[in-house]
Structure formats: C-alpha cells, structure tokens
N, CA, C and O atoms as a GROMACS GRO file, in nm:
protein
  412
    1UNK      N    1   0.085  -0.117   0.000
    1UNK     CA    2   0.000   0.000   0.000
    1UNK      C    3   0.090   0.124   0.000
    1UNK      O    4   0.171   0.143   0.091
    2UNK      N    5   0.076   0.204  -0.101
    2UNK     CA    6   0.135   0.346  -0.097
    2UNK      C    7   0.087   0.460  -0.045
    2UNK      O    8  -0.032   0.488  -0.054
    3UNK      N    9   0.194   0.556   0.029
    3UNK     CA   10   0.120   0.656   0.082
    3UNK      C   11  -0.006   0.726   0.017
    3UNK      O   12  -0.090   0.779   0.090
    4UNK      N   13  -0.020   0.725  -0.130
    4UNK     CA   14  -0.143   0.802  -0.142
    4UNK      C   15  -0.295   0.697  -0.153
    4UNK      O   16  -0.412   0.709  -0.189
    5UNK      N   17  -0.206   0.594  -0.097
    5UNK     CA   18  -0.304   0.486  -0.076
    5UNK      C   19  -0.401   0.509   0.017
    5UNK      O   20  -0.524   0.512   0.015
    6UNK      N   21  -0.265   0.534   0.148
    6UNK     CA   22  -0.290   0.542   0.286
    6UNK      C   23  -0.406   0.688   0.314
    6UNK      O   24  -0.505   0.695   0.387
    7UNK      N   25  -0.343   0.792   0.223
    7UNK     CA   26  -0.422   0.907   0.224
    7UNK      C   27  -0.523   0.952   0.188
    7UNK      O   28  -0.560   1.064   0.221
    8UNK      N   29  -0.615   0.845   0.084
    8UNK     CA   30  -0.692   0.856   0.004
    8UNK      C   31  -0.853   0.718   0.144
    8UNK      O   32  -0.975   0.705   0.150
    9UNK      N   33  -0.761   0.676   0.197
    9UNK     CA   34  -0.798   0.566   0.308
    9UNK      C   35  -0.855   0.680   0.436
    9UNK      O   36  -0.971   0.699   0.473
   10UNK      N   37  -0.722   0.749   0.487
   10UNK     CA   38  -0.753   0.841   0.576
   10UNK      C   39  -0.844   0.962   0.550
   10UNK      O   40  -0.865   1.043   0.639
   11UNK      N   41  -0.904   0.976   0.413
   11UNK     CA   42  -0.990   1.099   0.392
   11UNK      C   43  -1.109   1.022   0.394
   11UNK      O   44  -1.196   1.064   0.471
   12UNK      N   45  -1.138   0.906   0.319
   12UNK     CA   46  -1.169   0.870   0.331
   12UNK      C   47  -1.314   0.877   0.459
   12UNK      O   48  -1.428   0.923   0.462
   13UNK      N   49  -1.216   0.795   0.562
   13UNK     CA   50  -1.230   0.736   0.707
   13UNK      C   51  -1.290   0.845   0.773
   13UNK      O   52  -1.386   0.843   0.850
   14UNK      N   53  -1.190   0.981   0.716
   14UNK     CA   54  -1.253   1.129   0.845
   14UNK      C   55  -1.376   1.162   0.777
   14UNK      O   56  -1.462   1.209   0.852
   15UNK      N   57  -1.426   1.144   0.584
   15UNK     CA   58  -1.499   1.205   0.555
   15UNK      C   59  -1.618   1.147   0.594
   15UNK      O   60  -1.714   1.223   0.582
   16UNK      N   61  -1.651   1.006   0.649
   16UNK     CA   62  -1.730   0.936   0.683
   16UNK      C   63  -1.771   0.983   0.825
   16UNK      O   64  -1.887   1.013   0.854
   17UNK      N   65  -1.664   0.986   0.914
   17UNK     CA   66  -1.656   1.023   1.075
   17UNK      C   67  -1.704   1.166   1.059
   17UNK      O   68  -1.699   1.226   1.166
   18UNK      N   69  -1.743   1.229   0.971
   18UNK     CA   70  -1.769   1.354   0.973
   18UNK      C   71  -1.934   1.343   0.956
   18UNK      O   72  -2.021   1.362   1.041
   19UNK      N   73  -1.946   1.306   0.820
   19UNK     CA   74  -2.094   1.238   0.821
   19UNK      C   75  -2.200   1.228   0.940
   19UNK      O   76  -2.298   1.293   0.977
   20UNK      N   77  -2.127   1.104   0.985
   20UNK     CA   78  -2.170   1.026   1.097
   20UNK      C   79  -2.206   1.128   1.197
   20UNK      O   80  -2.322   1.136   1.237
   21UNK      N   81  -2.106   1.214   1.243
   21UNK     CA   82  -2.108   1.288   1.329
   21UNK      C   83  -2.209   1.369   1.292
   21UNK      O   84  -2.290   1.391   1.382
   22UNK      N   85  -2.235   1.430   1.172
   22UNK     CA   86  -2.366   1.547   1.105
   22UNK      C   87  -2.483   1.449   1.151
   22UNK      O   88  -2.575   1.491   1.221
   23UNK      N   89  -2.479   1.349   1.120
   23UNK     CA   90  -2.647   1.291   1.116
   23UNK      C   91  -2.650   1.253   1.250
   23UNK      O   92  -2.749   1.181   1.236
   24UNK      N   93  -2.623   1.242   1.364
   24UNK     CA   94  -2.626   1.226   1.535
   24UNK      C   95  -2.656   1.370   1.552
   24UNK      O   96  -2.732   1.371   1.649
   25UNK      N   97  -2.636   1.513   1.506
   25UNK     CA   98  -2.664   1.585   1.510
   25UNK      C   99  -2.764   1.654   1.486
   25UNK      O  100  -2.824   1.742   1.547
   26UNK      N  101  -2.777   1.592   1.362
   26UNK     CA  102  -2.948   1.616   1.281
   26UNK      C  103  -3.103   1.565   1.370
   26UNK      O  104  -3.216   1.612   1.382
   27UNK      N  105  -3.017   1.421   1.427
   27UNK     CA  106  -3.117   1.417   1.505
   27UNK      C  107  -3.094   1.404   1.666
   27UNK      O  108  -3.152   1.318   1.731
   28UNK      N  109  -3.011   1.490   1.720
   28UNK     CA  110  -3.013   1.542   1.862
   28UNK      C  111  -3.065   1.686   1.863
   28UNK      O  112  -3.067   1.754   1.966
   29UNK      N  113  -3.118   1.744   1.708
   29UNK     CA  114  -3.156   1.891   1.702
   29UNK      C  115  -3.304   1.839   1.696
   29UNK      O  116  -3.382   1.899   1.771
   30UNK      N  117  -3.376   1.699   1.592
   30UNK     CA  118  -3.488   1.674   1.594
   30UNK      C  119  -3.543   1.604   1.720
   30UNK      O  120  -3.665   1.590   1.728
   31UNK      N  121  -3.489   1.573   1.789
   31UNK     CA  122  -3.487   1.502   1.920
   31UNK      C  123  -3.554   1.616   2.023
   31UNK      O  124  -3.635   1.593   2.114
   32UNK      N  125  -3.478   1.791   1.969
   32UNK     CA  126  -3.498   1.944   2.077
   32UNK      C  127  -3.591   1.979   2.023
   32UNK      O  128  -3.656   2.050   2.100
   33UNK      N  129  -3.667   1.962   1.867
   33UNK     CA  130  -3.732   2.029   1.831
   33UNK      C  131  -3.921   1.949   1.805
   33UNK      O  132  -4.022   2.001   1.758
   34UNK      N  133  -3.899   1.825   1.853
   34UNK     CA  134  -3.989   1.736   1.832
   34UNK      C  135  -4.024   1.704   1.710
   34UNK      O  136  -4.142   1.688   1.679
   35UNK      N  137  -3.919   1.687   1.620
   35UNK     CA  138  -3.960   1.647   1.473
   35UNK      C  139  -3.894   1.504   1.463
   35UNK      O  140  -3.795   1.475   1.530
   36UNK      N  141  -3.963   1.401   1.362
   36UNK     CA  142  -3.942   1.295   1.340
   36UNK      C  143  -3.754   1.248   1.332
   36UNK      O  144  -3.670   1.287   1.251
   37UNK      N  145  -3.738   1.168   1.432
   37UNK     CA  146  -3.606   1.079   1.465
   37UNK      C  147  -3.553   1.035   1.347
   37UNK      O  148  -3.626   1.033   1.248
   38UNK      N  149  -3.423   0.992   1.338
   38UNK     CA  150  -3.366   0.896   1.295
   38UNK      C  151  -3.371   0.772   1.383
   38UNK      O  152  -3.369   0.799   1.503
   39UNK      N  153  -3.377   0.642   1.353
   39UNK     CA  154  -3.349   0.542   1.435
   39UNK      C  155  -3.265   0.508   1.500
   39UNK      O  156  -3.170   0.575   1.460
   40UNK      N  157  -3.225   0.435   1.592
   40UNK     CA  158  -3.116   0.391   1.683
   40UNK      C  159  -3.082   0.320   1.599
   40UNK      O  160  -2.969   0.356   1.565
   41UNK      N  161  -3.134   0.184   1.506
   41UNK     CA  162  -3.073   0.091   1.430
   41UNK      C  163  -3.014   0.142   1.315
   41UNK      O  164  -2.924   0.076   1.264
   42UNK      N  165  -3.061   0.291   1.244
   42UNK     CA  166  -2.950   0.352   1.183
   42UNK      C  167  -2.857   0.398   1.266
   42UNK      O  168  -2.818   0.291   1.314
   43UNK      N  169  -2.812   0.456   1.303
   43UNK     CA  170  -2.715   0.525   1.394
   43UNK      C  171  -2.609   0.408   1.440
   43UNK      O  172  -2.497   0.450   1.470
   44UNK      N  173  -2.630   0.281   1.447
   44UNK     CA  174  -2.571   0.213   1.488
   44UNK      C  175  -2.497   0.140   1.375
   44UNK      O  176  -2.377   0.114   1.380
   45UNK      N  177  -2.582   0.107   1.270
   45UNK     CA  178  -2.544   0.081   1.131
   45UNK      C  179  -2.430   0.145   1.141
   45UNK      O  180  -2.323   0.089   1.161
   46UNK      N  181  -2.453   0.306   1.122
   46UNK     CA  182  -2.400   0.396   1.043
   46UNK      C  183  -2.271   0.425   1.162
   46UNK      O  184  -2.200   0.519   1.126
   47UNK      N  185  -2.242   0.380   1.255
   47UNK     CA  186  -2.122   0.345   1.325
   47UNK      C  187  -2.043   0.231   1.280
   47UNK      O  188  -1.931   0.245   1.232
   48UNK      N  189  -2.108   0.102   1.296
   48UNK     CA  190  -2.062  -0.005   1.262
   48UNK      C  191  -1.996  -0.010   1.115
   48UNK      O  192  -1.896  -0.080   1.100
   49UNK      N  193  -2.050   0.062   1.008
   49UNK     CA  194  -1.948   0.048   0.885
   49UNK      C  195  -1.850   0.142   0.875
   49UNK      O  196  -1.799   0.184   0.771
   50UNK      N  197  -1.828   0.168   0.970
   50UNK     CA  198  -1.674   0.252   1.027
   50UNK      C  199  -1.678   0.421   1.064
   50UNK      O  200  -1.584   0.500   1.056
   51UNK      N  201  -1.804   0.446   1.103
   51UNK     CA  202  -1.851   0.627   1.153
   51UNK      C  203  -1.853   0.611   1.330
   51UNK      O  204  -1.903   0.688   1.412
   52UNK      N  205  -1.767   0.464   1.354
   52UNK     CA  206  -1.778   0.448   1.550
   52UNK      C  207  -1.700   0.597   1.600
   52UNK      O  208  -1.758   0.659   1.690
   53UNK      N  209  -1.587   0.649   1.551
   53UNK     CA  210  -1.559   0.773   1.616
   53UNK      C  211  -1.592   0.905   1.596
   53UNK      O  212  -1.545   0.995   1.665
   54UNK      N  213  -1.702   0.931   1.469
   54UNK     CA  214  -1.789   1.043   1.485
   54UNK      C  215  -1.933   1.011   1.533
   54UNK      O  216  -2.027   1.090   1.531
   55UNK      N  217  -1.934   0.897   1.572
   55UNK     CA  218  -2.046   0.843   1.679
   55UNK      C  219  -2.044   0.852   1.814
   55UNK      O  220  -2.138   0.868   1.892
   56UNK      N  221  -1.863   0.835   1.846
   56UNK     CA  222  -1.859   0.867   2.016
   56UNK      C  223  -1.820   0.994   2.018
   56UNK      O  224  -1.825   1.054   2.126
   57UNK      N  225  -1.774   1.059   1.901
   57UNK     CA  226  -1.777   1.219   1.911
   57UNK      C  227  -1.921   1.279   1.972
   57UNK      O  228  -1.952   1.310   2.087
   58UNK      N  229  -1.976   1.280   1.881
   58UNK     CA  230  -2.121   1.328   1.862
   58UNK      C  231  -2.188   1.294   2.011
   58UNK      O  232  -2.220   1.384   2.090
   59UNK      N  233  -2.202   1.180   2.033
   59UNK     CA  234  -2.223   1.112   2.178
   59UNK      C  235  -2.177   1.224   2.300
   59UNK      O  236  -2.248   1.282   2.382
   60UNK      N  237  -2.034   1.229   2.280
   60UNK     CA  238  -2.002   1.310   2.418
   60UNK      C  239  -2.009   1.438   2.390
   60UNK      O  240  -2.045   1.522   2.472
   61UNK      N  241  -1.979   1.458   2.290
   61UNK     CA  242  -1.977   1.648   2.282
   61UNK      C  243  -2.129   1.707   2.278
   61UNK      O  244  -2.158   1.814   2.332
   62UNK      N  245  -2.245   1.606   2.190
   62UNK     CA  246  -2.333   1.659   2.172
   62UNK      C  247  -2.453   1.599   2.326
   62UNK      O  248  -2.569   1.640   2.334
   63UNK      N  249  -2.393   1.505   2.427
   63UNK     CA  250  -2.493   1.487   2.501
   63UNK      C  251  -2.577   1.411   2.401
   63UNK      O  252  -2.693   1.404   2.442
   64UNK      N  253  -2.566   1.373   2.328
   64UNK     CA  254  -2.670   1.251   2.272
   64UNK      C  255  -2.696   1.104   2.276
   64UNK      O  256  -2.622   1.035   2.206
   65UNK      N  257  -2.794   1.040   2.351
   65UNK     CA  258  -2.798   0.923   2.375
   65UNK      C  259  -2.696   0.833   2.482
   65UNK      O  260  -2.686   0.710   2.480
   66UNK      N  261  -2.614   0.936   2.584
   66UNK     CA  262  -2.569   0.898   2.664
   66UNK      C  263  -2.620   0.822   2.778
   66UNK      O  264  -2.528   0.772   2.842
   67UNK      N  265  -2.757   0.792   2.833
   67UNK     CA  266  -2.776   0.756   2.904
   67UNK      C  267  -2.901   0.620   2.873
   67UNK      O  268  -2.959   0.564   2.966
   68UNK      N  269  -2.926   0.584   2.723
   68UNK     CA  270  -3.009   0.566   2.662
   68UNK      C  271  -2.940   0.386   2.619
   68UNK      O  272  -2.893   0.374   2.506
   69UNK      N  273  -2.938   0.258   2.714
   69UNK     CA  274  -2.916   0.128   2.686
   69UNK      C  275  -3.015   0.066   2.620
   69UNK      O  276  -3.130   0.100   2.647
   70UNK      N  277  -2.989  -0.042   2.514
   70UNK     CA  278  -2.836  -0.118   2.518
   70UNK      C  279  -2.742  -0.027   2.382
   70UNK      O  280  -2.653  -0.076   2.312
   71UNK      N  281  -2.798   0.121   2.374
   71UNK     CA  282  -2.754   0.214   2.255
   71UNK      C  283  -2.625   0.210   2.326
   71UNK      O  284  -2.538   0.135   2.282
   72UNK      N  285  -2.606   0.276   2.421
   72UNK     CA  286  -2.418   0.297   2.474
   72UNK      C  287  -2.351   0.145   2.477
   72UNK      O  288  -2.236   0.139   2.433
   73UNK      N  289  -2.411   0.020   2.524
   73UNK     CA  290  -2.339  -0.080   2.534
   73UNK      C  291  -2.286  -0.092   2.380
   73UNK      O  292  -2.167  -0.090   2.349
   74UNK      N  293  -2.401  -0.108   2.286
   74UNK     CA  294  -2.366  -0.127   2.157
   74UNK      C  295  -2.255  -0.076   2.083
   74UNK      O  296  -2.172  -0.133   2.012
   75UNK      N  297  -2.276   0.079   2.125
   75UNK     CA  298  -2.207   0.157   2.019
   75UNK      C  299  -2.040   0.146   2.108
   75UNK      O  300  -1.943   0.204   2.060
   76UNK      N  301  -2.027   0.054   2.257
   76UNK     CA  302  -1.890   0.035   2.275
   76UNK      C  303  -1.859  -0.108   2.211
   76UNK      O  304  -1.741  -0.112   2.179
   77UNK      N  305  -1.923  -0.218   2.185
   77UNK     CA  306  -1.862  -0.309   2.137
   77UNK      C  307  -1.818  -0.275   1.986
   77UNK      O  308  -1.725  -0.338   1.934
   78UNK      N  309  -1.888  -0.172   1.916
   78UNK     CA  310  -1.865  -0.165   1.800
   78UNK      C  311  -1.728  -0.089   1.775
   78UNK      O  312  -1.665  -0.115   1.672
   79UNK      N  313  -1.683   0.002   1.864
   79UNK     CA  314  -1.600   0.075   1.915
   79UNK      C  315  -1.479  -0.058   1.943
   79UNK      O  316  -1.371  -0.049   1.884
   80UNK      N  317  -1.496  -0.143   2.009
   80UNK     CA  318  -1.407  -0.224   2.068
   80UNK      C  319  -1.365  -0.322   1.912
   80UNK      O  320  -1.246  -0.325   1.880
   81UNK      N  321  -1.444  -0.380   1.843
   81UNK     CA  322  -1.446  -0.413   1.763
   81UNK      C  323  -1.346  -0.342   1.626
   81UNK      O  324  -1.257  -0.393   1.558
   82UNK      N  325  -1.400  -0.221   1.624
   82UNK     CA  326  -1.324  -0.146   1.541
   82UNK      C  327  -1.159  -0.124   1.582
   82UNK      O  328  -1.063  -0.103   1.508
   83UNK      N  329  -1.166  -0.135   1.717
   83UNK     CA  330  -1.023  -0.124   1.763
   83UNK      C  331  -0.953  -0.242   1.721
   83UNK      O  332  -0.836  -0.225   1.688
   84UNK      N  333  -1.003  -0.365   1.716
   84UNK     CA  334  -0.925  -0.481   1.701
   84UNK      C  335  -0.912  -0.542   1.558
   84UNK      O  336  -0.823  -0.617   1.517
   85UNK      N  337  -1.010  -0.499   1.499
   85UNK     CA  338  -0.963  -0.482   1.349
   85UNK      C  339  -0.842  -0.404   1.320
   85UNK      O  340  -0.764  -0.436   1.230
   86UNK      N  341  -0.825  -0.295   1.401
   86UNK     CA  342  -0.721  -0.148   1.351
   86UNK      C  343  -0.591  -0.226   1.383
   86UNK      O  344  -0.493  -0.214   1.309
   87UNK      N  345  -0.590  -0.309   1.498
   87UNK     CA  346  -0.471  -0.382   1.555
   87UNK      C  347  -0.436  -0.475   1.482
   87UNK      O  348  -0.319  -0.468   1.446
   88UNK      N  349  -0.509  -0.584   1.435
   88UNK     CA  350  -0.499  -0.676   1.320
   88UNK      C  351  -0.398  -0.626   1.198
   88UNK      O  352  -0.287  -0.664   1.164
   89UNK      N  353  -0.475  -0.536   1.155
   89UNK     CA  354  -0.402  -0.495   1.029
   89UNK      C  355  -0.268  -0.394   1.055
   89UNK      O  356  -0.178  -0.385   0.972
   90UNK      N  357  -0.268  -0.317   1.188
   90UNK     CA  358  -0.129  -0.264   1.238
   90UNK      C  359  -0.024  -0.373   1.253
   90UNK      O  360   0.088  -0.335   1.219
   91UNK      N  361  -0.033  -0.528   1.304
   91UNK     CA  362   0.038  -0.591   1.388
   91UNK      C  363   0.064  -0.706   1.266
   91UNK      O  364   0.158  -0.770   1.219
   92UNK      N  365  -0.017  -0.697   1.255
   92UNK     CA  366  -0.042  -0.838   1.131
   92UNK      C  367  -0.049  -0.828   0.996
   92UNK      O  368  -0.119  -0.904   0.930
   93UNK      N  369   0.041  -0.710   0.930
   93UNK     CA  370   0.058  -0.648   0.824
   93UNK      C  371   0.043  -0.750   0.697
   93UNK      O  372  -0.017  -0.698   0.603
   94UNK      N  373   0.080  -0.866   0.679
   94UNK     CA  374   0.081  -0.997   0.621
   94UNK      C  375  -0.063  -1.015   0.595
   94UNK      O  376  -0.107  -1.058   0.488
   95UNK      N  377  -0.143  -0.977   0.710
   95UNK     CA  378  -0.315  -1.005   0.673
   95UNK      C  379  -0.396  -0.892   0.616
   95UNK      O  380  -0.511  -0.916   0.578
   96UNK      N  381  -0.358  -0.799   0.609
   96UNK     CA  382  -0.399  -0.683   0.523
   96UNK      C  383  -0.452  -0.672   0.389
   96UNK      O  384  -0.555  -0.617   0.351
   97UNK      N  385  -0.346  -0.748   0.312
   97UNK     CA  386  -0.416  -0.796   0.147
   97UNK      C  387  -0.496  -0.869   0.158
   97UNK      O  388  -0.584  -0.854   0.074
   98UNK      N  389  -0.519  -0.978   0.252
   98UNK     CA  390  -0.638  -1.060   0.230
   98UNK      C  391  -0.772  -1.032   0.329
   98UNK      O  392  -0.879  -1.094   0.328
   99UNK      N  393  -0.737  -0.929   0.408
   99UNK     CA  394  -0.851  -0.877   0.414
   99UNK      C  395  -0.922  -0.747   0.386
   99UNK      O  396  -1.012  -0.706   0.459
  100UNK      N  397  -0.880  -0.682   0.279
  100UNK     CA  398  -0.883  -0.608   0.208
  100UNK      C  399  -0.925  -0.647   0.048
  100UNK      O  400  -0.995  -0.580  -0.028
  101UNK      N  401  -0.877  -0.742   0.030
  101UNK     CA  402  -0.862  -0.785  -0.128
  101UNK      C  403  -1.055  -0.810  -0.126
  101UNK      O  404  -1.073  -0.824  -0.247
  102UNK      N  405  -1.115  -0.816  -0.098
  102UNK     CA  406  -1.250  -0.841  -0.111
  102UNK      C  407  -1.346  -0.709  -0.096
  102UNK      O  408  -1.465  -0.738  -0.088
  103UNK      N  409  -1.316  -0.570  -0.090
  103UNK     CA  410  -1.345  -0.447  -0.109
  103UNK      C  411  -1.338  -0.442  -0.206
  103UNK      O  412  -1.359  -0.335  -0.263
   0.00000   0.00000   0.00000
C-alpha cells in the first residue's frame, strides 16, 4: 500500500466520521425540536461500517444518547471491535491484502 493509498484511506475514514457525526446531530436537534427521529438501528449501522468515532464524538460532545441502553453498550462493542480490526491490520501487516482484497 502506498502513501497516497494510505491518504486517500484516511480521507476517506474522516470524511465518513464527519458524516456520521452530522447525522447524530441532525437528530439530537430533531430530538430538541420534536420532529421525526432517525433510528437507533440507523445510527448504529452507520457506526458499525466505520462512523464508531464520529459516533462517540457526537455522543459526548453533543450529550446525545448517553444515558439511553443497550444504545451505549452497543455503540462500545462496536467501538471495541473497530479497535481490534485497527490492531490486526497494524500488527499483522501480512493479513492486510487478504482482508482487504475483497473491497
């Protein structure tokens, strides 16, 4: 993988975490204003295919859904999950093409 590999990966990654983070927003404003929600099972989706850290952004900065289970349990395994994928492919560089090669 070449750096503009890596960079095109990392814009990627933030432009998603940015996303993620807008739509937890969209609806922690419809949440203040009593207009129709987004779902928890989106929101969680939309963590799980890799928006988990503009999900725990949004979470702590915006006060959204912090106190609201099994939404916080979830959105930490997905969190934990995402971490051990990140380690896999840091540690285990050898497994990278083949788990990648199917994207």
């Amino acid at each position: 993988m070449t750096m503009i590999d890596i960079i095109k990966w990392a814009l990627l990654f933030l432009a998603l975490n940015l996303s993620v983070f807008s739509i937890y927003f969209m609806d922690k404003q419809a949440a203040r204003c009593g207009r129709r929600r987004i779902s928890e099972r989106t929101l969680l989706i939309l963590a799980l295919i890799g928006g988990s850290l503009g999900a725990l952004a949004a979470q702590q900065l915006l006060r959204h859904k912090t106190r609201k289970e099994p939404f916080r349990s979830i959105l930490a395994a997905i969190l934990i999950l995402h971490g051990a994928l990140i380690a896999v492919l840091a540690f285990l560089p050898q497994w990278s093409p083949l788990l990648l090669q199917d994207f």
